[in-house]
C-alpha positions as CSV (number, residue, x, y, z in Angstrom):
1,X,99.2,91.0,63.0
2,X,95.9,92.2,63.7
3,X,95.8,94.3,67.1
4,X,92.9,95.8,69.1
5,X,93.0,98.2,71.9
6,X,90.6,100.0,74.5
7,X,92.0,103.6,75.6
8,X,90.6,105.0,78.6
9,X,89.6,108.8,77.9
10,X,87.6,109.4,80.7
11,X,87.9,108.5,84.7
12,X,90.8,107.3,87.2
13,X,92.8,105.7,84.6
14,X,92.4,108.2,81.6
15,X,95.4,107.9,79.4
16,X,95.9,104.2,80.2
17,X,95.8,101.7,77.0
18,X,95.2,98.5,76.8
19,X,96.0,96.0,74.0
20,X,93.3,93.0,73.4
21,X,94.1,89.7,72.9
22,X,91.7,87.8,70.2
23,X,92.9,84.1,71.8
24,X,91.7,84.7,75.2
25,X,88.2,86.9,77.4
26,X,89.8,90.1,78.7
27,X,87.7,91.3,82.2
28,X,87.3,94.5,82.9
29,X,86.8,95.5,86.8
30,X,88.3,96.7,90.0
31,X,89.5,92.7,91.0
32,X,93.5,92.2,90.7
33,X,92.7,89.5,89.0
34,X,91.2,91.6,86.1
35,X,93.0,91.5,82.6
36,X,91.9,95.9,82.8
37,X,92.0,96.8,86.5
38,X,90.5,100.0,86.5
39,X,90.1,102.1,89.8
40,X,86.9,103.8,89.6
41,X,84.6,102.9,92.7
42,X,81.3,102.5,90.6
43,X,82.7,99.6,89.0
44,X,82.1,96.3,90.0
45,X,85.3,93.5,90.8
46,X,84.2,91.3,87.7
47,X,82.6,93.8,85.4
48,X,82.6,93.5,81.8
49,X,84.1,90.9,78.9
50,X,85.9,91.2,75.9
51,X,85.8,88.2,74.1
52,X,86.6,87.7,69.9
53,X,85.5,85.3,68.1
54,X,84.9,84.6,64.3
55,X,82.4,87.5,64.1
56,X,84.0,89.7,65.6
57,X,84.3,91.8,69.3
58,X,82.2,91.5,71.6
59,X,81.5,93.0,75.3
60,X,79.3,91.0,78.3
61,X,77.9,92.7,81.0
62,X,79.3,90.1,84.2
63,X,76.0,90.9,86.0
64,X,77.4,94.3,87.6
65,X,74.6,96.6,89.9
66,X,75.5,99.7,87.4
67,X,75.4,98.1,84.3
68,X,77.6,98.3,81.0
69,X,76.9,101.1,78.5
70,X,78.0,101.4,74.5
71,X,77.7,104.3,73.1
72,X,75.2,105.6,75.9
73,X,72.9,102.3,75.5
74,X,72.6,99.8,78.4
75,X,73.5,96.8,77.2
76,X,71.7,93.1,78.2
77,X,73.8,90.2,77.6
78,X,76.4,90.6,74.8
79,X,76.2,93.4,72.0
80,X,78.9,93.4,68.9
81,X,81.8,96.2,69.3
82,X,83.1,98.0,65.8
83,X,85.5,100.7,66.2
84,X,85.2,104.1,67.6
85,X,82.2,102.5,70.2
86,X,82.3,104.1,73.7
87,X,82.1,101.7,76.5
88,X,80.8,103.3,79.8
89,X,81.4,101.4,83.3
90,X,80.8,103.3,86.5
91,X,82.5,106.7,86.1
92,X,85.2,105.5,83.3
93,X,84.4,105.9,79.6
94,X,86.9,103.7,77.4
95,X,86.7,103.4,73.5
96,X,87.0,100.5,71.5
97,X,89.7,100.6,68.7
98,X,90.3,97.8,66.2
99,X,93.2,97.7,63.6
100,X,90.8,97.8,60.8
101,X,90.2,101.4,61.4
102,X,93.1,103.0,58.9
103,X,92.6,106.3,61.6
104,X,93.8,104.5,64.1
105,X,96.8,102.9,62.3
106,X,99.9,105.1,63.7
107,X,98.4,104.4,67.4
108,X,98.2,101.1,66.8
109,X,102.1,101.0,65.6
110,X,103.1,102.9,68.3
111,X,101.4,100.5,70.8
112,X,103.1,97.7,69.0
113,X,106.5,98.9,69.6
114,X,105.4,99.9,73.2
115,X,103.6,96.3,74.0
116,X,107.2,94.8,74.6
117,X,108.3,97.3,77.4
118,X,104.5,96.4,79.4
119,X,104.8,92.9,78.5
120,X,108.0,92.7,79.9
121,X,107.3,94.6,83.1
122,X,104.3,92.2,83.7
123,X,106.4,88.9,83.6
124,X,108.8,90.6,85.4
125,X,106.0,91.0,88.3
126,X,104.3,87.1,88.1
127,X,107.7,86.2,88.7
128,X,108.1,87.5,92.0
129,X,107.7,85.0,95.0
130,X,104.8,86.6,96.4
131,X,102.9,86.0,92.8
132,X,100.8,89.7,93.5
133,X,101.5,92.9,92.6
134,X,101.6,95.3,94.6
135,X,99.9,98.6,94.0
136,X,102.8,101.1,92.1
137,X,103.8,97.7,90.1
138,X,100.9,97.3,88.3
139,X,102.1,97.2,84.4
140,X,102.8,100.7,83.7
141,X,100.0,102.2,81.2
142,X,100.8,102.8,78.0
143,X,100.1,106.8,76.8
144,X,99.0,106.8,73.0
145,X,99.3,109.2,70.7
146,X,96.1,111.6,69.9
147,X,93.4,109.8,67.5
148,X,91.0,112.4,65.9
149,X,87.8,111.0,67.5
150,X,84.9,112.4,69.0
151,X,84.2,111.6,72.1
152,X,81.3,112.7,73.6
153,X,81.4,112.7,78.0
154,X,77.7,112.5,79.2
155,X,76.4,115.0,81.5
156,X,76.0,112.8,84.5
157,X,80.5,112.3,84.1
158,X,80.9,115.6,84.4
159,X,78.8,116.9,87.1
160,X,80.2,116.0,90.6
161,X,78.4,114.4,93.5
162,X,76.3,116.6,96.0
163,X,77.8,116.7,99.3
């Protein structure tokens, strides 16, 4: 089975992995509601798509004040994702993996055999009566091993904010 992943390398969630499903959109933003909650305050609730279809992947900005950059480009409308692209919203920098990449093919196995434990935690939490979860039970990111990519951070990441 084919399986595509973002990683977060840069921001609040660095570290954090998360597998993409080709039968359904996966939003990106700071809403609960968001398939990839991310908590970086220059993102928008409802910030970016994910969508496949027979082309390919594909991200959409939703319409966000800061806009939706891949590989340092502002993006209007949709643009096609191959693998290795850098998505940049707000302060977060995520890059796009997709199983085709043969470099990526030991992550992608090890996020397979992960996938169950985070799927299981996540039905475990709609399950609850309250039908939220709470902060600290938010499905518990998935570390993957180092790929040898190059990421490159832009300047205005890496400089902090004037006081």
């Amino acid at each position: 089975m084919e399986r595509t992943y973002l990683k977060v390398v840069y921001g609040p969630n660095m570290g954090q992995v998360h597998l993409l499903d080709a039968e359904q959109p996966t939003i990106l933003g700071r809403h609960s509601r968001c398939d990839l909650k991310l908590k970086d305050r220059n993102i928008s609730r409802w910030h970016a798509a994910l969508t496949a279809d027979m082309e390919g992947w594909q991200i959409s900005d939703l319409g966000s004040p800061n806009g939706t950059f891949v590989n340092g480009t502002l993006i209007d409308g949709t643009r096609m994702l191959k693998s290795d692209d850098q998505i940049r919203i707000g302060l977060s920098l995520l890059v796009f993996y997709h199983a085709d990449d043969t470099r990526a093919a030991k992550t992608i196995e090890a996020l397979q055999k992960a996938s169950g434990q985070t799927q299981s935690a996540t039905q475990d939490a709609d399950n609850k009566s309250t039908g939220q979860l709470l902060e600290n039970e938010i499905e518990t990111p998935i570390m993957a091993p180092d790929v040898d990519v190059e990421i490159e951070i832009p300047a205005e990441l890496t400089e902090s904010p004037l006081v």
